[in-house]
N, CA and C atoms of all chains as a GROMACS GRO file, in nm:
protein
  585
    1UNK      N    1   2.606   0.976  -0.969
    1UNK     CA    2   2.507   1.016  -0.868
    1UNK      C    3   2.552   1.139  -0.792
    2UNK      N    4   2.474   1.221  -0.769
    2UNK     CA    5   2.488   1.345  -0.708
    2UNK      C    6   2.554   1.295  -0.554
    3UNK      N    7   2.498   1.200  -0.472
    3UNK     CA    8   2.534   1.131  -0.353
    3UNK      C    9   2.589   1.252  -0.245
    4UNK      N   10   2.459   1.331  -0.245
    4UNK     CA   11   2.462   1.477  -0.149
    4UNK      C   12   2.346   1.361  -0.006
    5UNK      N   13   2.389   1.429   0.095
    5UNK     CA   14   2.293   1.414   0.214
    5UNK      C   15   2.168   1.511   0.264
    6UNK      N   16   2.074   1.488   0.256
    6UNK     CA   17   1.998   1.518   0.324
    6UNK      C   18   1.927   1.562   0.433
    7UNK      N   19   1.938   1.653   0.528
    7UNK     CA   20   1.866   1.614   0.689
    7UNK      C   21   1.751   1.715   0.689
    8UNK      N   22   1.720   1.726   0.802
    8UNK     CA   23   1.589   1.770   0.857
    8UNK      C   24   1.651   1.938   0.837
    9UNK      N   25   1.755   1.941   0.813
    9UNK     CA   26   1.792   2.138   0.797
    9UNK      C   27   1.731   2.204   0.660
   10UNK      N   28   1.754   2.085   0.552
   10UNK     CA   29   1.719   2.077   0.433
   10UNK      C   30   1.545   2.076   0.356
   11UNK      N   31   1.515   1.984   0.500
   11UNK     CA   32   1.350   1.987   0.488
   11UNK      C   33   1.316   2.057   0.534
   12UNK      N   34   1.327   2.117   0.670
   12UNK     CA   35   1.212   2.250   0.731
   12UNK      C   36   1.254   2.369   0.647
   13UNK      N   37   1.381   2.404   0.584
   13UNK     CA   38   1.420   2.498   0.483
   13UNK      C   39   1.341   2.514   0.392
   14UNK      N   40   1.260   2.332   0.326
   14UNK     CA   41   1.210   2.387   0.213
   14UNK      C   42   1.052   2.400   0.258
   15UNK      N   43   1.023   2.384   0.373
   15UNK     CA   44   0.888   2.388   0.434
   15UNK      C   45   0.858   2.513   0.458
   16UNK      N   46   0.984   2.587   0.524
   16UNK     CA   47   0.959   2.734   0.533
   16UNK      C   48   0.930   2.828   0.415
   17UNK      N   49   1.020   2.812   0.306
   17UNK     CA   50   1.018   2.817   0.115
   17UNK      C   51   0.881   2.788   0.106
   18UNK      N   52   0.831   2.709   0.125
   18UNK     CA   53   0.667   2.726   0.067
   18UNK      C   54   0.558   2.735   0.117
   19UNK      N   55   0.598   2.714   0.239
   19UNK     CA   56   0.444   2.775   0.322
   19UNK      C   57   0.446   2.915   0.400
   20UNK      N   58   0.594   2.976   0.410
   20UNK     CA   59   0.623   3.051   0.491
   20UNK      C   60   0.571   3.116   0.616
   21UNK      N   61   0.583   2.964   0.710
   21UNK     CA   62   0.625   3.003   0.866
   21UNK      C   63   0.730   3.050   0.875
   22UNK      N   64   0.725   3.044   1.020
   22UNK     CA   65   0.895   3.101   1.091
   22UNK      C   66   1.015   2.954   1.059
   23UNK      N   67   1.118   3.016   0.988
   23UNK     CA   68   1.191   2.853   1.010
   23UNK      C   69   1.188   2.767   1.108
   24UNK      N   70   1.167   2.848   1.297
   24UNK     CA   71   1.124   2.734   1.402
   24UNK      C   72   1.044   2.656   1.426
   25UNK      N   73   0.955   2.723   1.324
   25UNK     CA   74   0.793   2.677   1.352
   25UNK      C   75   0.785   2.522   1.215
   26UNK      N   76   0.866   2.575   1.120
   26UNK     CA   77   0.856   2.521   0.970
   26UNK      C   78   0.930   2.391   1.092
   27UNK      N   79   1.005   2.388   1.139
   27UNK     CA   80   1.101   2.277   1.168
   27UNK      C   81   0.993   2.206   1.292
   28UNK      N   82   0.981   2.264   1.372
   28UNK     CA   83   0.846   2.204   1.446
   28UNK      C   84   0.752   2.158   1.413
   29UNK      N   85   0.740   2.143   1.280
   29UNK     CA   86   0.602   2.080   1.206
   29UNK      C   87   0.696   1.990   1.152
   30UNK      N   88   0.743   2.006   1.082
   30UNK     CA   89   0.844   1.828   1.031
   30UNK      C   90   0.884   1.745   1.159
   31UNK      N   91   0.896   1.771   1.276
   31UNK     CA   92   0.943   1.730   1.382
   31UNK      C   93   0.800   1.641   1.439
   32UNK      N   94   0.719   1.708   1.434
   32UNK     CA   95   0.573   1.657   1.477
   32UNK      C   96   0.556   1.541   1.341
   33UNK      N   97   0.566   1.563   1.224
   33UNK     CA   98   0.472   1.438   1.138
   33UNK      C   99   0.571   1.376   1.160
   34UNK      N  100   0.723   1.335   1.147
   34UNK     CA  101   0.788   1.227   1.245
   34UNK      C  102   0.746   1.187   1.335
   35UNK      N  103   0.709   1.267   1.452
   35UNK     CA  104   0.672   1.174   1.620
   35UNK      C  105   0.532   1.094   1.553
   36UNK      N  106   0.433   1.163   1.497
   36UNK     CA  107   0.334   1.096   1.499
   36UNK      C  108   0.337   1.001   1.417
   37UNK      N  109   0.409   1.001   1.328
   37UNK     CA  110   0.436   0.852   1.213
   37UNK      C  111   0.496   0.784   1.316
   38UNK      N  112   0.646   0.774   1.391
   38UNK     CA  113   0.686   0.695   1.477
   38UNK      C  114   0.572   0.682   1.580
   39UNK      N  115   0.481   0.720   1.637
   39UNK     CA  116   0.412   0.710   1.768
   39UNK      C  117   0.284   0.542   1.709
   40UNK      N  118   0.262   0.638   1.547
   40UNK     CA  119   0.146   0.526   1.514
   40UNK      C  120   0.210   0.389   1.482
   41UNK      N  121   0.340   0.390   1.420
   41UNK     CA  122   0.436   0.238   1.423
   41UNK      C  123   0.470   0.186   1.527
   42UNK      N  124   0.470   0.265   1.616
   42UNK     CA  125   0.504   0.223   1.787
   42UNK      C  126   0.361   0.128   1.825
   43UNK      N  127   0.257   0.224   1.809
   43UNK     CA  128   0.082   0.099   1.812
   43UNK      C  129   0.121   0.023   1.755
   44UNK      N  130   0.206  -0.064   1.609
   44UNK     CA  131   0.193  -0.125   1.555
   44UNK      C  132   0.094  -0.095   1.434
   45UNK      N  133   0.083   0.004   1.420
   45UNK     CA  134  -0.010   0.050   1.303
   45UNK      C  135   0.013   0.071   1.208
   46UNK      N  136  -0.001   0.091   1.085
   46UNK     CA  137   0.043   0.092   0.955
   46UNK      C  138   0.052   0.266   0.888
   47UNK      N  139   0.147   0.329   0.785
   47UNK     CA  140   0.121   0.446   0.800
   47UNK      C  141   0.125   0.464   0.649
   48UNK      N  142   0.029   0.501   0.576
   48UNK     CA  143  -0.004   0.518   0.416
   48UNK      C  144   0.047   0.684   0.393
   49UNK      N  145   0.152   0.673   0.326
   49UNK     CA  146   0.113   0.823   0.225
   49UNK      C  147   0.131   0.763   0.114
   50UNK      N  148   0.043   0.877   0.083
   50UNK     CA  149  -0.058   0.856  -0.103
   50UNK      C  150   0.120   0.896  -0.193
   51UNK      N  151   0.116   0.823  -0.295
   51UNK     CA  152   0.235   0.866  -0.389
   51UNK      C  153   0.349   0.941  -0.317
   52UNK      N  154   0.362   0.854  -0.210
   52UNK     CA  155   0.505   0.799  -0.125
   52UNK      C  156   0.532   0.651  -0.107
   53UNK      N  157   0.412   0.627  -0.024
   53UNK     CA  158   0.518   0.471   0.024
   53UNK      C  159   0.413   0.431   0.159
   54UNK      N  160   0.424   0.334   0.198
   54UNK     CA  161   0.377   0.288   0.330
   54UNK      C  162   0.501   0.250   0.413
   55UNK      N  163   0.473   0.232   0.563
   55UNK     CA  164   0.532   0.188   0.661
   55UNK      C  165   0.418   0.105   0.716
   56UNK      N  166   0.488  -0.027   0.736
   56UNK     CA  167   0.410  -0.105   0.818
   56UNK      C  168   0.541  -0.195   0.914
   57UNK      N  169   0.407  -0.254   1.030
   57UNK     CA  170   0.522  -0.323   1.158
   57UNK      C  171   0.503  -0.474   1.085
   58UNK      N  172   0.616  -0.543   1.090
   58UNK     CA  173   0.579  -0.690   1.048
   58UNK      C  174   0.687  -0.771   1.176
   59UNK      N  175   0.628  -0.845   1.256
   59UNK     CA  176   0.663  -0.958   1.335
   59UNK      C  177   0.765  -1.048   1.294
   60UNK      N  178   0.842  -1.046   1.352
   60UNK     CA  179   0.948  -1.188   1.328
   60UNK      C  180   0.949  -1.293   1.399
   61UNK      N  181   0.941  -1.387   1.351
   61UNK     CA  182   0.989  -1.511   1.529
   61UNK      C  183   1.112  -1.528   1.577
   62UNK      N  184   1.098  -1.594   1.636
   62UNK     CA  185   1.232  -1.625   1.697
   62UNK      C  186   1.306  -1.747   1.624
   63UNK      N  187   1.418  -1.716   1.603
   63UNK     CA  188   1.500  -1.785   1.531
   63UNK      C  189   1.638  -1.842   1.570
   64UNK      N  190   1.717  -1.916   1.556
   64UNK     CA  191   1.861  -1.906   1.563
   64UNK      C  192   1.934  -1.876   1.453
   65UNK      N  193   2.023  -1.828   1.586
   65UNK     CA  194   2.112  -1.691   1.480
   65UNK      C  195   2.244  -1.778   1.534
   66UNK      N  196   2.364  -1.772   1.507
   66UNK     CA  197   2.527  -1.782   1.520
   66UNK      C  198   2.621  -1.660   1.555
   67UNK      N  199   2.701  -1.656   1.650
   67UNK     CA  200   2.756  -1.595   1.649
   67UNK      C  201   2.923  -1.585   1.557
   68UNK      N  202   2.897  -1.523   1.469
   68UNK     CA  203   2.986  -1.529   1.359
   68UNK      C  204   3.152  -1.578   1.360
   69UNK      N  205   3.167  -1.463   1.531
   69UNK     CA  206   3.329  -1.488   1.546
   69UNK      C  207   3.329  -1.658   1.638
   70UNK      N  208   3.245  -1.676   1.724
   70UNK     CA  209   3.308  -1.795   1.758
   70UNK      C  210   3.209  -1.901   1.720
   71UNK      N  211   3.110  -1.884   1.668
   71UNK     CA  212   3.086  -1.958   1.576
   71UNK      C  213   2.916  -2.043   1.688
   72UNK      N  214   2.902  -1.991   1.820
   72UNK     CA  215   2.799  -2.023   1.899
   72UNK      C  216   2.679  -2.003   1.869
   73UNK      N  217   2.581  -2.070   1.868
   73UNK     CA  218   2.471  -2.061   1.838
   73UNK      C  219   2.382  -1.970   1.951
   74UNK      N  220   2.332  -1.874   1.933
   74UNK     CA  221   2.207  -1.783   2.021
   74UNK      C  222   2.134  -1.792   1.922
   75UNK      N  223   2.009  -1.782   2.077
   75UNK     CA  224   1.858  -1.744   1.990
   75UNK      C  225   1.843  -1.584   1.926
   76UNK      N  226   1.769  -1.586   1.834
   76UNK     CA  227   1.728  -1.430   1.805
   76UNK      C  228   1.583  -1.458   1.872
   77UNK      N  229   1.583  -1.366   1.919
   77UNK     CA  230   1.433  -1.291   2.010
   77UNK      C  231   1.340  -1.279   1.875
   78UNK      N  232   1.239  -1.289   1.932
   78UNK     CA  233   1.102  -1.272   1.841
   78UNK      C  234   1.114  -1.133   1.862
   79UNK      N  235   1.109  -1.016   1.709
   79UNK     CA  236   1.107  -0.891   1.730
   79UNK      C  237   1.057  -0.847   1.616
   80UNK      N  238   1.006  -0.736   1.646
   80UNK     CA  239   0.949  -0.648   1.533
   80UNK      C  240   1.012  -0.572   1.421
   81UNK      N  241   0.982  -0.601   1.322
   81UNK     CA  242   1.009  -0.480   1.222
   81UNK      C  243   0.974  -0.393   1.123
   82UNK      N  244   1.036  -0.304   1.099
   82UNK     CA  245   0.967  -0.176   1.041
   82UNK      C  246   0.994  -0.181   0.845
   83UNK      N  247   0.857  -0.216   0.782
   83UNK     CA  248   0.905  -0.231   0.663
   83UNK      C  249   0.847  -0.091   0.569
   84UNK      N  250   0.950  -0.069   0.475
   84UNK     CA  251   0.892   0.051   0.386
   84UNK      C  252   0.866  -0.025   0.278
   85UNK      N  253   0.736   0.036   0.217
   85UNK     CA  254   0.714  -0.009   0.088
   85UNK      C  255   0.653   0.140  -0.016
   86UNK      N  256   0.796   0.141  -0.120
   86UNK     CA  257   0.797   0.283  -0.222
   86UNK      C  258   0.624   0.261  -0.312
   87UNK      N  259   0.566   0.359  -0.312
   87UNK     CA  260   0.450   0.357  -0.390
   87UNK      C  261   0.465   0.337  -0.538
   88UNK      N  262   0.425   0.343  -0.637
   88UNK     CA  263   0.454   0.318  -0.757
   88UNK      C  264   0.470   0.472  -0.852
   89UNK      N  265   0.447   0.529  -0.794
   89UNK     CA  266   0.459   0.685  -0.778
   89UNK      C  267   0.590   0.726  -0.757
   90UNK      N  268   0.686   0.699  -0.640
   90UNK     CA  269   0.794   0.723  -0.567
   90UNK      C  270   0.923   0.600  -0.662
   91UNK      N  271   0.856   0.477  -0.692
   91UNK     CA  272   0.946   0.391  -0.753
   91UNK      C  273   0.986   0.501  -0.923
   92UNK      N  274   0.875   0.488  -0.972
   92UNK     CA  275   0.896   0.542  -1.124
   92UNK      C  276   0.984   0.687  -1.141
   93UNK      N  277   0.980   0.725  -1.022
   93UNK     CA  278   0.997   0.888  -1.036
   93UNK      C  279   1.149   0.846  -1.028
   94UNK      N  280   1.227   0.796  -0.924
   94UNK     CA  281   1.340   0.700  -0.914
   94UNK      C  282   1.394   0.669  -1.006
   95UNK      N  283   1.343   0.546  -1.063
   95UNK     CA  284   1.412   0.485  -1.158
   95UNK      C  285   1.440   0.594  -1.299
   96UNK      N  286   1.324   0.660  -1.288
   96UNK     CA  287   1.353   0.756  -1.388
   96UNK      C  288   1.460   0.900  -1.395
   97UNK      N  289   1.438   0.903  -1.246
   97UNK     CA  290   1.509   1.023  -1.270
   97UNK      C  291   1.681   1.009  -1.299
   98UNK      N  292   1.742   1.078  -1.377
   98UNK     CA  293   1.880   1.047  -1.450
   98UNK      C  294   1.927   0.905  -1.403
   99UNK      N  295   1.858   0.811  -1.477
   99UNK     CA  296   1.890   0.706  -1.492
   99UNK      C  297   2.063   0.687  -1.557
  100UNK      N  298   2.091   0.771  -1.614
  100UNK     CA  299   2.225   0.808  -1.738
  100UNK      C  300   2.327   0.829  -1.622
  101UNK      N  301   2.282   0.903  -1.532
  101UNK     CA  302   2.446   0.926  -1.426
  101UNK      C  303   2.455   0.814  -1.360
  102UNK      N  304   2.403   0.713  -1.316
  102UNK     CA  305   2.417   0.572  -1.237
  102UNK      C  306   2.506   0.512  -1.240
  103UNK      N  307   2.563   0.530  -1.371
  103UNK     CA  308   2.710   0.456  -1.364
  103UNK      C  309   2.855   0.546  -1.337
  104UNK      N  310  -0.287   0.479   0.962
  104UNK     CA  311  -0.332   0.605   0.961
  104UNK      C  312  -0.254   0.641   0.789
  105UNK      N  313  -0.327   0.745   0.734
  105UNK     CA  314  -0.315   0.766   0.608
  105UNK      C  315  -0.291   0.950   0.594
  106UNK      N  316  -0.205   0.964   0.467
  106UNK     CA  317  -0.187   1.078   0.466
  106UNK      C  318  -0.275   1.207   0.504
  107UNK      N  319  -0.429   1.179   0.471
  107UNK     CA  320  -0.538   1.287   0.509
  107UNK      C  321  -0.545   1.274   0.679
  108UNK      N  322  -0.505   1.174   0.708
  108UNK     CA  323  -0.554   1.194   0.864
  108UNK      C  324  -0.447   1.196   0.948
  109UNK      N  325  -0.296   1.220   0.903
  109UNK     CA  326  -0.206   1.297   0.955
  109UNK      C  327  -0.204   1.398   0.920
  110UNK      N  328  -0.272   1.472   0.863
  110UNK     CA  329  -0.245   1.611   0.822
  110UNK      C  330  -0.391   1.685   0.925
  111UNK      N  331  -0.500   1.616   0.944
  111UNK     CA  332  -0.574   1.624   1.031
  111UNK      C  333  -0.532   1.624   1.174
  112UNK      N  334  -0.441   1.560   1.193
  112UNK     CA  335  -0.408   1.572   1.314
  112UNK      C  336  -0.288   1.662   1.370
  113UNK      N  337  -0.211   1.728   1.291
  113UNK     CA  338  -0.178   1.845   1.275
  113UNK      C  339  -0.214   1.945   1.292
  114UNK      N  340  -0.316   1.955   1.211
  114UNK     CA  341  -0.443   2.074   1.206
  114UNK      C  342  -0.477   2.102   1.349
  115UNK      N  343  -0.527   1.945   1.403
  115UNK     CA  344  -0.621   2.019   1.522
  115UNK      C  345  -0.524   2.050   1.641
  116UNK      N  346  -0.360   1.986   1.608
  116UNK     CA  347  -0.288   2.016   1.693
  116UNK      C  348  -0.220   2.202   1.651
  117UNK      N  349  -0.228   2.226   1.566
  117UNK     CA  350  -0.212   2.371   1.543
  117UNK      C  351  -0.351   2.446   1.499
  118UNK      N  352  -0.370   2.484   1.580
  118UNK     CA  353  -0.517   2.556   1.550
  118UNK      C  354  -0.480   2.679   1.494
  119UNK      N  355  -0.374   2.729   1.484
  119UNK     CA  356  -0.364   2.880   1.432
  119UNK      C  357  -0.342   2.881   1.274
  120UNK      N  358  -0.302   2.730   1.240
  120UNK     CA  359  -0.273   2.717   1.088
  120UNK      C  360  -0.387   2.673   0.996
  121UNK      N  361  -0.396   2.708   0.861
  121UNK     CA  362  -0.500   2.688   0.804
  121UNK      C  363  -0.480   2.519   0.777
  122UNK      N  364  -0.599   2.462   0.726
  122UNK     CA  365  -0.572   2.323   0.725
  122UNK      C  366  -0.497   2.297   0.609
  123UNK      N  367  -0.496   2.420   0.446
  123UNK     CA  368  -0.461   2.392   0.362
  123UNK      C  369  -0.306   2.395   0.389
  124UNK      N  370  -0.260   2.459   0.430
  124UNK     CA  371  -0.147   2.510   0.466
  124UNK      C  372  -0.054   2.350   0.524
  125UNK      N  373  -0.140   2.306   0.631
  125UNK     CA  374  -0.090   2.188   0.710
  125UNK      C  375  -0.071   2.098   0.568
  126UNK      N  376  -0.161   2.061   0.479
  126UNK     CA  377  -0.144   1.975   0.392
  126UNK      C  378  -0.028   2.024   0.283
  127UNK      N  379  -0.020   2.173   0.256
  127UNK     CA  380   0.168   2.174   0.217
  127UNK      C  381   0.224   2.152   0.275
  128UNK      N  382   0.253   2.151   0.396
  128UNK     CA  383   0.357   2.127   0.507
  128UNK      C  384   0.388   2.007   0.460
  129UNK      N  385   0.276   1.904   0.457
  129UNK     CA  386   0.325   1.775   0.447
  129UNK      C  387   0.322   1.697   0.330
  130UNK      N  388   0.270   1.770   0.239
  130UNK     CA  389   0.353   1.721   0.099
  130UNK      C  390   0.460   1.776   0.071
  131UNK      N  391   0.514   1.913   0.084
  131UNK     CA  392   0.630   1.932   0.046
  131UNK      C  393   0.694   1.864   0.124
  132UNK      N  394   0.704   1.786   0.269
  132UNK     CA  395   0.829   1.724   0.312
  132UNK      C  396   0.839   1.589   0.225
  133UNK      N  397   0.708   1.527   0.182
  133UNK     CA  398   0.743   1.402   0.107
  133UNK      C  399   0.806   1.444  -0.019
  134UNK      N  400   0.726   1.549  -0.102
  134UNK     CA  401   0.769   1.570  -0.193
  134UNK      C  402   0.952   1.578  -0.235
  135UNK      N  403   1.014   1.659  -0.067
  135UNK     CA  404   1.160   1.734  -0.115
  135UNK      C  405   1.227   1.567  -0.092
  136UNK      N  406   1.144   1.474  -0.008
  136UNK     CA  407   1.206   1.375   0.017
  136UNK      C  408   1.254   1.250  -0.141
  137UNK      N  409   1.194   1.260  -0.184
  137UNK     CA  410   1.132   1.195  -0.341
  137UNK      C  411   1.184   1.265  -0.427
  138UNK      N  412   1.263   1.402  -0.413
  138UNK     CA  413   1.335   1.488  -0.523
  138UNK      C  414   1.458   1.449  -0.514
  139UNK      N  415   1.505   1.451  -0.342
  139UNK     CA  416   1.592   1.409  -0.294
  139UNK      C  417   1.661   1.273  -0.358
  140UNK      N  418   1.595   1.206  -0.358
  140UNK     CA  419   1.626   1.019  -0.394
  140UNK      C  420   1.637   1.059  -0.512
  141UNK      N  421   1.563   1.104  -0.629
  141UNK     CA  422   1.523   1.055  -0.747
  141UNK      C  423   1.670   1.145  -0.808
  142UNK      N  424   1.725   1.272  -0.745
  142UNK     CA  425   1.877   1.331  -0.782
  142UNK      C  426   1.946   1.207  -0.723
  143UNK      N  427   1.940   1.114  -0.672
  143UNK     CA  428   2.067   1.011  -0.635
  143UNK      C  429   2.091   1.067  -0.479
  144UNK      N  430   2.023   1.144  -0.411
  144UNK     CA  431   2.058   1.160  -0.267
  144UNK      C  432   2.033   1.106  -0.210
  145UNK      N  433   2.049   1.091  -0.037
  145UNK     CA  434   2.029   1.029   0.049
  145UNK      C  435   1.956   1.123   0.152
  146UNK      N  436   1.880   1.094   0.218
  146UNK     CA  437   1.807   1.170   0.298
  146UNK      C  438   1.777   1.064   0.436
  147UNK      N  439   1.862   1.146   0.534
  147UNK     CA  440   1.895   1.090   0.689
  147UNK      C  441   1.855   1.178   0.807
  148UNK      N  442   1.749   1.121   0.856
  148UNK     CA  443   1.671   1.161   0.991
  148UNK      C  444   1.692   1.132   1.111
  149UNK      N  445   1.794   1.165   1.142
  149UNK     CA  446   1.796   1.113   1.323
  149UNK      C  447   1.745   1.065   1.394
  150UNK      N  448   1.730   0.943   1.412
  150UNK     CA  449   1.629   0.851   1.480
  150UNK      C  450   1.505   0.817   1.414
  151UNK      N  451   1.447   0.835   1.368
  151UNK     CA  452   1.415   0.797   1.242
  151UNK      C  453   1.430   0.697   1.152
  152UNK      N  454   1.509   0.742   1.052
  152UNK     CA  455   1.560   0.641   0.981
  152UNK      C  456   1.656   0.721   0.852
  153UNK      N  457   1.648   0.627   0.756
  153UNK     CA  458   1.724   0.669   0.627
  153UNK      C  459   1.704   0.639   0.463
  154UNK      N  460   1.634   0.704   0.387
  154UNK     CA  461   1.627   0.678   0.293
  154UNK      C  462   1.714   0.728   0.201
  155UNK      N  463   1.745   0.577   0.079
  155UNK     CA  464   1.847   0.624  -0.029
  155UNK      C  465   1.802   0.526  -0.132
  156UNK      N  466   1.923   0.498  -0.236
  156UNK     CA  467   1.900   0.491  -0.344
  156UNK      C  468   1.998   0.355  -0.424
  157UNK      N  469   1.894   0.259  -0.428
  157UNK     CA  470   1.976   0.129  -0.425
  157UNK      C  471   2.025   0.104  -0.594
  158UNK      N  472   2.091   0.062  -0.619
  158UNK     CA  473   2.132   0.040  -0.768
  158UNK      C  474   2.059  -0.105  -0.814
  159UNK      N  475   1.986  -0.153  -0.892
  159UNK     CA  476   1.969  -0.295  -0.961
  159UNK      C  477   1.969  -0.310  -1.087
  160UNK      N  478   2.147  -0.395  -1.053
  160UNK     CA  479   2.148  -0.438  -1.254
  160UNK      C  480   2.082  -0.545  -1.299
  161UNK      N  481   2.099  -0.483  -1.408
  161UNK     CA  482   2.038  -0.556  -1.530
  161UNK      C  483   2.006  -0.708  -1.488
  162UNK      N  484   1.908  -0.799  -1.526
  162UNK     CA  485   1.929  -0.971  -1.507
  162UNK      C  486   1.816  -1.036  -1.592
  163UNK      N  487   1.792  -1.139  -1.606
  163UNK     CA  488   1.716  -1.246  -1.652
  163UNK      C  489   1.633  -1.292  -1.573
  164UNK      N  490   1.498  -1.220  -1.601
  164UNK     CA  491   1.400  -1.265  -1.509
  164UNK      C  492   1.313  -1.381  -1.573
  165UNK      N  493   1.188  -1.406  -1.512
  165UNK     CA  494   1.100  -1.527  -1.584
  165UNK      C  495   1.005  -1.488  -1.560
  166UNK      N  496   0.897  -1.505  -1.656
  166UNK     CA  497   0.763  -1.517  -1.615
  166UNK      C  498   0.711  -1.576  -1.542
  167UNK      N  499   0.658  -1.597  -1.486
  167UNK     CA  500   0.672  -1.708  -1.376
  167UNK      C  501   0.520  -1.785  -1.416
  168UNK      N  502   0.402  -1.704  -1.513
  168UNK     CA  503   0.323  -1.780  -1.555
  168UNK      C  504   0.349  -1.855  -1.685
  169UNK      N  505   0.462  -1.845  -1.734
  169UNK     CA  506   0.488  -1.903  -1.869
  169UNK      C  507   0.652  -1.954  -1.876
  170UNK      N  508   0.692  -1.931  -1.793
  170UNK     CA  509   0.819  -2.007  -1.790
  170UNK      C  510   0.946  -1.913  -1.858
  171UNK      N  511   0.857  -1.796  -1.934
  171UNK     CA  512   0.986  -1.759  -2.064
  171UNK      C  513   1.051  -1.649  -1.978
  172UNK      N  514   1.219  -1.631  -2.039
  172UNK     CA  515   1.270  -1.562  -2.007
  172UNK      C  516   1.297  -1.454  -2.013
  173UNK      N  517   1.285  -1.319  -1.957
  173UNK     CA  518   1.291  -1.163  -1.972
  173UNK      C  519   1.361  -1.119  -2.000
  174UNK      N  520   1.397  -1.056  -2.037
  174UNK     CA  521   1.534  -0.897  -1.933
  174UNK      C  522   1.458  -0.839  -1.886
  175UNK      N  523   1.491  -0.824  -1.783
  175UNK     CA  524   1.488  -0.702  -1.689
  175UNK      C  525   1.555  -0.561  -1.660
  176UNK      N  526   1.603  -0.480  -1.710
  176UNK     CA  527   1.660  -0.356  -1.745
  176UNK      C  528   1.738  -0.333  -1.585
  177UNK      N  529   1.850  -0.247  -1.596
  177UNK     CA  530   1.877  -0.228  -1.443
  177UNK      C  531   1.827  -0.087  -1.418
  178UNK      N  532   1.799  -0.085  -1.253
  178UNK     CA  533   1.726   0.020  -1.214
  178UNK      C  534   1.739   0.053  -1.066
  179UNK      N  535   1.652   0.186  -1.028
  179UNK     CA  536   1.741   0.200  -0.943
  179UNK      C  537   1.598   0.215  -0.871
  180UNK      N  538   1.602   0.165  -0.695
  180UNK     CA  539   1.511   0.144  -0.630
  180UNK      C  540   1.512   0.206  -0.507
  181UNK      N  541   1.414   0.304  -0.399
  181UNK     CA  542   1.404   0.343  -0.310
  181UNK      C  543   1.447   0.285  -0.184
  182UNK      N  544   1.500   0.294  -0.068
  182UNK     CA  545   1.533   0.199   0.041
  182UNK      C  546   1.502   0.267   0.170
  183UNK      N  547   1.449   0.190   0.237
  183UNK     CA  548   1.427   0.314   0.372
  183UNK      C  549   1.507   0.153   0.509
  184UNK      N  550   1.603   0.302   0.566
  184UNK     CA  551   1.663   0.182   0.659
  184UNK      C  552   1.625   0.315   0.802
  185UNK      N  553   1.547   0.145   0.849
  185UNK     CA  554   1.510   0.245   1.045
  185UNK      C  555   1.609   0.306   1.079
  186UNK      N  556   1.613   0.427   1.161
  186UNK     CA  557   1.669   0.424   1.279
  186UNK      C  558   1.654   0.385   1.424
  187UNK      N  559   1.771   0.407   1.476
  187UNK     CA  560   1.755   0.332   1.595
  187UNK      C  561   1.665   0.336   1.719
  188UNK      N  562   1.643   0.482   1.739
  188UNK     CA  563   1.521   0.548   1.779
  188UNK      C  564   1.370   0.472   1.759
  189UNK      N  565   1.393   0.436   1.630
  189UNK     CA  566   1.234   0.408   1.597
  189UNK      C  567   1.234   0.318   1.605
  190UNK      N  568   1.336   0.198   1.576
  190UNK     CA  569   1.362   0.065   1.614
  190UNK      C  570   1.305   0.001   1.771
  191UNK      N  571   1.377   0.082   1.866
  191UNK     CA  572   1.336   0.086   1.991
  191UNK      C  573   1.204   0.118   2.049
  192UNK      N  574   1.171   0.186   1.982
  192UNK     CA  575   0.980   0.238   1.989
  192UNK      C  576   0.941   0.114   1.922
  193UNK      N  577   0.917   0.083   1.898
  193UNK     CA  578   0.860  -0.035   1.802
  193UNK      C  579   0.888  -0.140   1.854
  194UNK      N  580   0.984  -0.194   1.920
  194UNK     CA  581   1.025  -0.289   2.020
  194UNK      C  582   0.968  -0.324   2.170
  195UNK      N  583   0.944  -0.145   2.234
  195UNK     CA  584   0.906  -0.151   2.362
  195UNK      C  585   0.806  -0.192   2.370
   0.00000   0.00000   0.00000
């Protein structure tokens, strides 16, 4: 596996590469479809891109949990969480791509 | 909300950009994101979250309408882990 990192320097780089804004501006627009994907999961709302993936909020209850080192029982809080689900688009492209270097 | 109507809302938040334009904006970020994974990278957003690239070997699955037994090939699967940022939004 190549097992290179990624960040947001890498994406507004290639945002600027093909739409050519200003790199501040390219980075200010990746910065914005973040807030607004986080703002609409914050409603609890669900967030579809087409041949990506969804984000949706899914509820947990409250449960007991242990505390590992001494072994005490606490509650876990009823809390929310954030699930991704890869499109079938995003899975295939994956599994396919150099499947051969994996090991 | 769905990919056409974040890119809509972009739009009307940049009025100086064409709308086609807004909709590269935001396929090429999924897109470099999905090039990213599918080379074996990891791609990490600050508060946000983190997507990478899980390994699954090979196993013996079942049909589950017929009882019989598969293989299942090993493969490798997308993962998106929150960040903490967004964790907390989602909480408040």
């Amino acid at each position: 596996m190549a097992g290179e990192t990624i960040t947001r320097a890498q994406l507004s780089e290639a945002v600027y590469q093909e739409v050519g804004l200003s790199r501040n501006e390219s980075a200010d627009l990746l910065e914005a479809v973040l807030a607004k994907i986080s703002d609409t999961l914050a409603k609890g709302q669900s967030v579809k891109i087409s041949s990506f993936g969804s984000f949706s909020v899914r509820s947990k209850g409250q449960r007991v949990g242990r505390n590992p080192k001494t072994g005490e029982e606490v509650p876990i809080l009823p809390r929310k969480v954030l699930v991704f689900r890869p499109s079938q688009v995003l899975k295939a492209r994956i599994s396919g791509g150099n499947a051969d270097d994996a090991a | 909300m769905t990919k056409s109507e974040l890119i809509d809302f972009l739009a009307e938040q940049n009025p100086h950009l064409y709308q086609r334009d807004v909709e590269r904006i935001v396929t090429t970020i999924f897109d470099e994101i999905g090039a990213a994974l599918s080379r074996g990278d990891r791609v990490e957003l600050r508060g946000f979250g983190a997507f990478s690239v899980k390994q699954r070997d090979a196993r013996v699955g079942r049909n589950p309408r017929t009882g019989e037994a598969v293989k299942v090939a090993a493969k490798r699967v997308p993962y998106f882990k929150t960040g903490k940022q967004l964790r907390d939004m989602i909480n408040s």
